[in-house]
C-alpha positions in Angstrom: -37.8 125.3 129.5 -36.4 128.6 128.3 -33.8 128.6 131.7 -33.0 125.2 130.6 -32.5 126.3 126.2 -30.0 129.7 127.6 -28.3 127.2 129.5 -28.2 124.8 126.2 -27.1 127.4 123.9 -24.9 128.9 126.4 -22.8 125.7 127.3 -22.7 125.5 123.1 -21.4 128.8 122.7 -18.7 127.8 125.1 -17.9 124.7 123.6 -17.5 126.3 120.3 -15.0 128.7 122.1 -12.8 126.3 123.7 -13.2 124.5 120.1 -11.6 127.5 118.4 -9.1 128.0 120.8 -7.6 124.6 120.4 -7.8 125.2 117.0 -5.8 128.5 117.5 -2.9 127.2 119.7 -3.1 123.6 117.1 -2.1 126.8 113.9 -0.1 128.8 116.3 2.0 125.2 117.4 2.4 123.8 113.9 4.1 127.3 112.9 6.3 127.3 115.3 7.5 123.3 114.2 7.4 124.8 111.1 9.8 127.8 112.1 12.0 125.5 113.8 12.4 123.2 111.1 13.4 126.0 109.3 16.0 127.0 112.2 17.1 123.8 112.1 18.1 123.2 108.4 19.7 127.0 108.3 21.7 125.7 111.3 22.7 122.6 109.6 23.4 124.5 106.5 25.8 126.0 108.0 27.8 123.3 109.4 27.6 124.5 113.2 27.2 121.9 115.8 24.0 119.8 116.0 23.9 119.1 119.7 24.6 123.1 120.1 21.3 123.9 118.7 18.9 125.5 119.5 20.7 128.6 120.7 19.0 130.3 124.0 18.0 133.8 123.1 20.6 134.3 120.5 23.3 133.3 122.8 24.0 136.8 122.5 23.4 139.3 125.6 21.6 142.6 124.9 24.4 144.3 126.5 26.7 142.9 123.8 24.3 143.8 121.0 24.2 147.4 122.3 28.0 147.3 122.2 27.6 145.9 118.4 25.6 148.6 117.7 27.4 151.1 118.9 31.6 149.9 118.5 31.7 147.6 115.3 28.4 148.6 113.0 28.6 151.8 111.4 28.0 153.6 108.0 31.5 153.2 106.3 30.6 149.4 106.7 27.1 147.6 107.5 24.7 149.5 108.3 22.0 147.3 110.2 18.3 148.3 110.3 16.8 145.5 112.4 18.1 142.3 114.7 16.5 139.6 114.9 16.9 137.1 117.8 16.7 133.1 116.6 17.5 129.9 117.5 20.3 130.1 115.2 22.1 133.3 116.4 21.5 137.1 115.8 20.5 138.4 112.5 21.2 141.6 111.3 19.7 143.0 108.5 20.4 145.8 106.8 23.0 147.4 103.9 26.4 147.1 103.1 28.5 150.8 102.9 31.5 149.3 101.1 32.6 146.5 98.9 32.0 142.8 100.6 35.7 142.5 101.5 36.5 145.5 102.9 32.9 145.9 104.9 34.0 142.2 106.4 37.7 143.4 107.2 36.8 146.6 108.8 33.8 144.9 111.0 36.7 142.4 112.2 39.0 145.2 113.0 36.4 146.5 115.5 35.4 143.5 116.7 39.1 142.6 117.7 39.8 145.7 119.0 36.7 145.6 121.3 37.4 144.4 124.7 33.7 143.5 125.6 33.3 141.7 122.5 36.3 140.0 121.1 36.4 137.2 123.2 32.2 136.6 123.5 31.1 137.5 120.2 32.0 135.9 116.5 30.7 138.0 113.5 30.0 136.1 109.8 28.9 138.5 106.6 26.8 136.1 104.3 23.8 135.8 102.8 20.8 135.0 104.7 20.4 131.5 105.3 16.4 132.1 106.1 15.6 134.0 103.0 13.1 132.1 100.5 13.9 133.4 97.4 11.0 134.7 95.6 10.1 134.5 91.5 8.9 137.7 89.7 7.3 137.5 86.7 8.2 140.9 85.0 5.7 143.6 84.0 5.6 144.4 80.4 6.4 148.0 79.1 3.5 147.9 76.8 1.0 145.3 75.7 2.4 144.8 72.8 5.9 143.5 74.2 6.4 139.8 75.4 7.1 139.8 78.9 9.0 136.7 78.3 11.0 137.6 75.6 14.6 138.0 77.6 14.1 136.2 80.9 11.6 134.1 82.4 12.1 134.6 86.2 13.6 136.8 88.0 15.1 135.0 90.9 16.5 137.2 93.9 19.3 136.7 95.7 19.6 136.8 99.0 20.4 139.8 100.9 23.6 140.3 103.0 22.7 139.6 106.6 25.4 139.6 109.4 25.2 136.6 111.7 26.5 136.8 115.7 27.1 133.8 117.2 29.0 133.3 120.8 32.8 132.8 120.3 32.3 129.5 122.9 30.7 128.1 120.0 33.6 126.3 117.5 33.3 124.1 115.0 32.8 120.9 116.2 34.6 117.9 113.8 32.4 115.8 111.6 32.6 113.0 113.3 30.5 114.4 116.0 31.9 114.5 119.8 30.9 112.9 123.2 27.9 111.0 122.5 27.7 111.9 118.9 31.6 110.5 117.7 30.9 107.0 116.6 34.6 106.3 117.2 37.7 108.5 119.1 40.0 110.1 116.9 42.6 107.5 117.9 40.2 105.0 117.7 40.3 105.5 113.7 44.0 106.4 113.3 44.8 103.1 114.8 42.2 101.0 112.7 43.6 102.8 109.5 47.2 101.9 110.7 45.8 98.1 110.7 44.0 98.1 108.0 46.6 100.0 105.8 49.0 97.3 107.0 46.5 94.6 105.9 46.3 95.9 102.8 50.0 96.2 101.8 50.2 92.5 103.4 48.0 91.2 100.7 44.8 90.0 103.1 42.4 88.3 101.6 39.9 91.0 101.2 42.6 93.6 100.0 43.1 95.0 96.7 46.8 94.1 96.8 48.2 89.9 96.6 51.1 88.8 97.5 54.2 88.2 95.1 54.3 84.7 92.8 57.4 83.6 94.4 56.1 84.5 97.9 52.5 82.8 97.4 54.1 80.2 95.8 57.0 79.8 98.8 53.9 80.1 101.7 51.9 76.8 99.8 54.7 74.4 99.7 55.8 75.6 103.5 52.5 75.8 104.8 50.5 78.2 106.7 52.3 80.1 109.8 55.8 80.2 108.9 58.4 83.2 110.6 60.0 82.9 107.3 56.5 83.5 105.4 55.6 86.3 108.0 59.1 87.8 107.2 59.0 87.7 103.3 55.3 89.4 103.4 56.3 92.2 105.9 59.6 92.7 103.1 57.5 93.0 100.3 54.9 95.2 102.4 57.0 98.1 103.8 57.6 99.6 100.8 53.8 99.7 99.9 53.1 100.9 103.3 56.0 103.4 103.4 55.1 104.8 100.0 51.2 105.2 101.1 52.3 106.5 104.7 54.6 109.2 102.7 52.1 110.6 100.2 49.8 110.8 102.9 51.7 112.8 104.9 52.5 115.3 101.5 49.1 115.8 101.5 47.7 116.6 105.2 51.7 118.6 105.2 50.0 120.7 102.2 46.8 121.5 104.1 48.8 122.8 107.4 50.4 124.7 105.0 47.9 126.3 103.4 46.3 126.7 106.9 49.1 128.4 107.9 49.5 130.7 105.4 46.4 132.2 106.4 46.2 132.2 110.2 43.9 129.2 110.1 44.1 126.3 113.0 43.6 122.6 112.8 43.6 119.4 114.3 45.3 116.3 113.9 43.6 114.6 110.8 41.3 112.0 111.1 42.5 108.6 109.1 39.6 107.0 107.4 40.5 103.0 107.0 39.4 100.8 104.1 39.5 97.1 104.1 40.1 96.9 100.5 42.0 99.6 99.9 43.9 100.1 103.4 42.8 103.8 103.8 40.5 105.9 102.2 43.0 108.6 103.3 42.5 111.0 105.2 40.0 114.1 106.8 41.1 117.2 108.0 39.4 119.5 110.7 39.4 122.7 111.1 40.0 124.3 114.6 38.3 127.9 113.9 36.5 129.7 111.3 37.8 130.2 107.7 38.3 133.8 107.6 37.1 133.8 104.0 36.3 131.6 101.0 39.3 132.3 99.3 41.2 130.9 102.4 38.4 128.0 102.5 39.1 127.2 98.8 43.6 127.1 99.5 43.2 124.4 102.6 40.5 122.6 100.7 42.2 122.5 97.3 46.0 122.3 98.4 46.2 118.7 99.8 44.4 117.0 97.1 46.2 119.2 94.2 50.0 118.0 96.1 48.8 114.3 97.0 47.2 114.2 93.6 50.4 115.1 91.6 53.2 113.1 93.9 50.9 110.2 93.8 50.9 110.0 90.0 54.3 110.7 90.3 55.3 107.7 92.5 52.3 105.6 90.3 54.3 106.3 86.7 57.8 105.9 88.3 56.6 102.1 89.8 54.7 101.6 86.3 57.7 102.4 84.4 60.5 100.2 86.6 57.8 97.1 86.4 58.3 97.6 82.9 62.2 97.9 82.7 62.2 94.9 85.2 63.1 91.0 83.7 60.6 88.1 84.1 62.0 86.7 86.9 62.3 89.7 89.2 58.3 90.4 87.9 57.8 86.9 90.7 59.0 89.1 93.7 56.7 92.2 92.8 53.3 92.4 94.8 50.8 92.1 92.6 47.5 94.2 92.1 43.7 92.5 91.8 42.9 93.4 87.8 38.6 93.9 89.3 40.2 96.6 91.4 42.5 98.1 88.8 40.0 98.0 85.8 38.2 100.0 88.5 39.6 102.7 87.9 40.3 104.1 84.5 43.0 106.4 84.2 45.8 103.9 85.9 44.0 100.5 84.0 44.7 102.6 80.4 48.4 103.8 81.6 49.1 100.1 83.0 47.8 98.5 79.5 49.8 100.9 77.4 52.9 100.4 78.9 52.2 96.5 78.1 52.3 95.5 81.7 51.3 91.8 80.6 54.0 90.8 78.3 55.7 88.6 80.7 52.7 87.4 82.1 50.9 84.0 81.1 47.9 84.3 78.1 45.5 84.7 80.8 47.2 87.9 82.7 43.9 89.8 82.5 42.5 87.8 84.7 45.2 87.6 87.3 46.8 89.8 89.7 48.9 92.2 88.0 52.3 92.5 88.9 53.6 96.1 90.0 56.4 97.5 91.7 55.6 98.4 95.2 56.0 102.6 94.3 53.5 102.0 91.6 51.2 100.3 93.9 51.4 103.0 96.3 50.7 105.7 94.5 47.7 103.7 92.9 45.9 103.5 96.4 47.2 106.7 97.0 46.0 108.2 93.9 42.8 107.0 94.5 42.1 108.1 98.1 43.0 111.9 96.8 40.3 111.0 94.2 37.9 110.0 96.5 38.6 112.9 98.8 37.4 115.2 95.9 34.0 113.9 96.1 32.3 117.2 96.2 29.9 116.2 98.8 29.9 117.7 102.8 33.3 118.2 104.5 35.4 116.1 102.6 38.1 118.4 100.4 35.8 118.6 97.1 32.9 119.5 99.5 34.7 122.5 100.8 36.6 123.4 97.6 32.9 123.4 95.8 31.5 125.5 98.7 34.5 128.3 98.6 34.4 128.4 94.8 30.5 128.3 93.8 28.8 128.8 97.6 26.7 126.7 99.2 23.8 126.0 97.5 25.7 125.2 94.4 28.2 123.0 96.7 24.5 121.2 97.6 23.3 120.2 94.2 26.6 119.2 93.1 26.6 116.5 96.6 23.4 115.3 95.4 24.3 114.9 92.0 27.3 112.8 93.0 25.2 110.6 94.5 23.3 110.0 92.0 26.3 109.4 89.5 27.4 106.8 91.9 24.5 104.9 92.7 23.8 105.2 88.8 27.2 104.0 87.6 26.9 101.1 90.2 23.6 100.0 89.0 24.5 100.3 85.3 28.0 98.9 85.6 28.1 95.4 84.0 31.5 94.4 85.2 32.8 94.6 88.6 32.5 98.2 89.9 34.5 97.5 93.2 35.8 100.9 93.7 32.3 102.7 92.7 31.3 100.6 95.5 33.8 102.1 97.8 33.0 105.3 96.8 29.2 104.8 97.4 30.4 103.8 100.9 32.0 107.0 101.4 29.5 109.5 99.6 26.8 107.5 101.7 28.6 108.3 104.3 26.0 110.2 106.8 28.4 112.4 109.5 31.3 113.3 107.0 29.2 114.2 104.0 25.9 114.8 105.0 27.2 117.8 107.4 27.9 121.1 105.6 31.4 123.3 106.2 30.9 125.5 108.9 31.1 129.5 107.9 33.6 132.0 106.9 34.0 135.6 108.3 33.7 136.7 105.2 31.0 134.3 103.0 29.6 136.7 100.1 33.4 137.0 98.2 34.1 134.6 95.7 37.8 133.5 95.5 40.1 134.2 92.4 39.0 132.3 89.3 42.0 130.5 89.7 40.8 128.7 92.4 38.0 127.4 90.3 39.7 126.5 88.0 42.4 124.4 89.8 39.7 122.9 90.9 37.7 121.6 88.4 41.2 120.5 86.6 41.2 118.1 90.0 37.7 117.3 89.5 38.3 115.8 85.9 41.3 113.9 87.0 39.3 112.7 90.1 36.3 111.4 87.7 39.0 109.6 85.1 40.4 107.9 88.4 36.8 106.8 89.8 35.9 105.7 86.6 35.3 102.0 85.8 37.7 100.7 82.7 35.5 98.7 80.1 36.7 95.3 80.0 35.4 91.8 79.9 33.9 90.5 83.7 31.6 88.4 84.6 28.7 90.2 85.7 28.4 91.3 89.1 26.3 89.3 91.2 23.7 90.6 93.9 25.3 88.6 96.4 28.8 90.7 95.6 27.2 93.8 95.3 26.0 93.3 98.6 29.2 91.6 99.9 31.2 94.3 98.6 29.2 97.3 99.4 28.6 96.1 102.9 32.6 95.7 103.0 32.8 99.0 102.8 30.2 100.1 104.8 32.0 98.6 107.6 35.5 99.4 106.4 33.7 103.0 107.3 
């Protein structure tokens, strides 16, 4: 009996040890999920490719962080006191010698004129992307004093970190690639080039309706006449040429501004809309902004030149529809009034020029007529609005993240969201083009995907920049806005209709 109770308790004790251990490795797994998840959403955060992640070791040799080290760190710039090794690339911590701008400058100057590391290695200054802030409530003086009596918290900021990455790793589009690309890059172009020509063509699920006269000419001739086919493509090449023009302003603007400061792109992906033809368009970057400021230009120069020539070409259509007689109104395309009132910067300029007066009692519920400039620079117009959604990659996203960094650029992506979904669920009339909009803020591999990093991330642009840009965000939310007016109210079977339109148009 007492062999066979030491063999009891023994065989217990042994049990309880392999118990604890499984408990051990079960603690030591879950921090490890929870480490990666925490890898994960830094890596995301900063826009680098998803299928590139995780990183193995660093991606960065140790011979090339002894070269670091010893050729590009130094005390007149950063001076690091620890690496460490992640999924997400090499961090170095440590202080900065000199002002944000001129420590980034000088530690690209070395790492340029390194011949081990110029072509292997790619060097970011920013602020750590792993740091959880922490909140300090601070210490009286004295007992008498109230610790709370000029700030609550004090919240720190993240420290300056300097981030190595391998230069094989670029910035992949936001479309994805290989696997990840829902569609090819020519794959969109061509299905914007259709549906923009659909569009200016008056089909049925466009914004835009044929002419009076034409309409009129196609019912008493019947379906599939050349000479029907003929008057439509007349009336739509202007439309199309106008849209086709101010597009190209606008991407021109961005290879400009890219340009200007060494950056290289790609050919632009088109994004296609059934209603509207084309959302416009996206622009990718082929390398890393070398600072915000130069983030902020190429984000804020297409939008500010597609903006101002579209309004251009939408007042100079608005004002010849209104020099033009009531006959030559019956040849003018003619605009859907749901999608117009839509939007209410051009709905106020078209009702105070008096748009209607040649137009039967019940204009306001019929397509408007419009010279073909004034048409397109309304679509136009609107897809530079839309692009100034401040919400992942598209131009607002990266204009918000060069002028108030990315965690501010975050909030202000969720917070569109919610205006949208809000403004479509409170919206009594016919919110077609907040529908749209929620199709393209919804939008999961263009807007949920965050800009990738600049050389130089800690310094802010000029004020101008943020200025010029929220001037664009005001006109942007006059142009999204819905017009009040009197609509039947929208039914759940069009909400759906119309929002899954878009989804698809996407």
């Amino acid at each position: 009996e007492g062999m066979e109770g030491r063999a009891f308790d023994e065989g217990l004790e042994a049990a309880v040890a392999r118990l604890q251990e499984a408990l051990k490795e079960a603690g030591e797994e879950g921090e490890e999920s929870e480490a990666q998840a925490r890898y994960r959403a830094a890596w995301g955060d900063l826009g680098l490719p998803p299928d590139r992640f995780p990183l193995e070791d660093g991606a960065v040799s140790e011979a090339q962080l002894a070269a670091l080290q010893s050729e590009v760190f130094g005390i007149d710039s950063f001076l690091p006191s620890s690496a460490a090794v992640t999924p997400c690339g090499v961090f170095f911590s440590g202080s900065l010698r000199k002002a944000p701008p001129d420590a980034a400058a000088l530690l690209q100057e070395r790492l340029s004129a390194s011949e081990s590391l110029r072509d292997s290695v790619r060097l970011f200054l920013l602020r750590d992307p792993l740091y959880a802030p922490s909140l300090e409530v601070p210490e009286p003086a004295s007992a008498s004093e109230d610790p709370y009596e000029e700030e609550l918290f004090l919240i720190s900021l993240p420290p300056p970190v300097v981030l190595a990455l391998p230069a094989a790793l670029l910035p992949a589009a936001a479309t994805g690639s290989g696997e990840a690309a829902p569609l090819p890059l020519f794959a969109w172009s061509a299905l914007s080039v259709f549906t923009t020509a659909g569009a200016a063509l008056g089909a049925p699920s466009s914004a835009v309706a044929p002419p009076l006269a034409a309409a009129e000419s196609a019912a008493a001739a019947g379906s599939g006449n050349m000479v029907e086919l003929l008057d439509a493509a007349a009336y739509a090449a202007p439309i199309y040429a106008t849209v086709a023009a101010l597009l190209l302003a606008h991407d021109a603007a961005h290879a400009v501004a890219a340009r200007r400061h060494g950056l290289p792109v790609k050919p632009p992906l088109l994004l296609p809309s059934v209603e509207l033809g084309t959302f416009g368009t996206h622009a990718l970057l082929g390398a890393y902004p070398p600072s915000r400021t130069a983030l902020a230009d190429f984000a804020l120069s297409g939008p500010l030149v597609g903006t101002a020539l579209s309004a251009a070409a939408f007042l100079a259509g608005l004002a010849l529809t209104a020099a033009a007689p009531a006959p030559l109104l019956d040849s003018f395309p003619r605009l859907s009034p749901a999608m117009l009132h839509s939007s209410l910067l051009p709905s106020l300029l078209v009702d105070g020029l008096r748009l209607y007066q040649h137009a039967p009692p019940d204009a306001a519920a019929s397509p408007v007529p419009l010279h073909p400039l004034a048409i397109g620079g309304f679509l136009s117009l609107l897809g530079n609005a839309l692009s100034l959604v401040p919400c992942g990659r598209l131009d607002g996203g990266r204009a918000a993240t060069a002028c108030f960094g990315r965690r501010a650029s975050e909030a202000m992506g969720v917070l569109s969201v919610l205006v949208v979904l809000s403004a479509v669920a409170l919206n009594d009339g016919a919110p077609e083009l907040l529908l749209l909009w929620g199709g393209v803020v919804l939008l999961p591999q263009l807007l949920q995907q965050g800009e990738v990093p600049c050389a130089d991330e800690i310094t802010p642009p000029p004020e101008s920049r943020r200025r010029a840009f929220l001037a664009l965000v005001v006109v942007a939310i006059l142009c999204l806005s819905p017009a009040p007016h009197a609509e039947p109210a929208l039914s759940l079977d069009s909400f759906a209709e119309s929002f899954g339109a878009a989804g698809i148009a996407l």
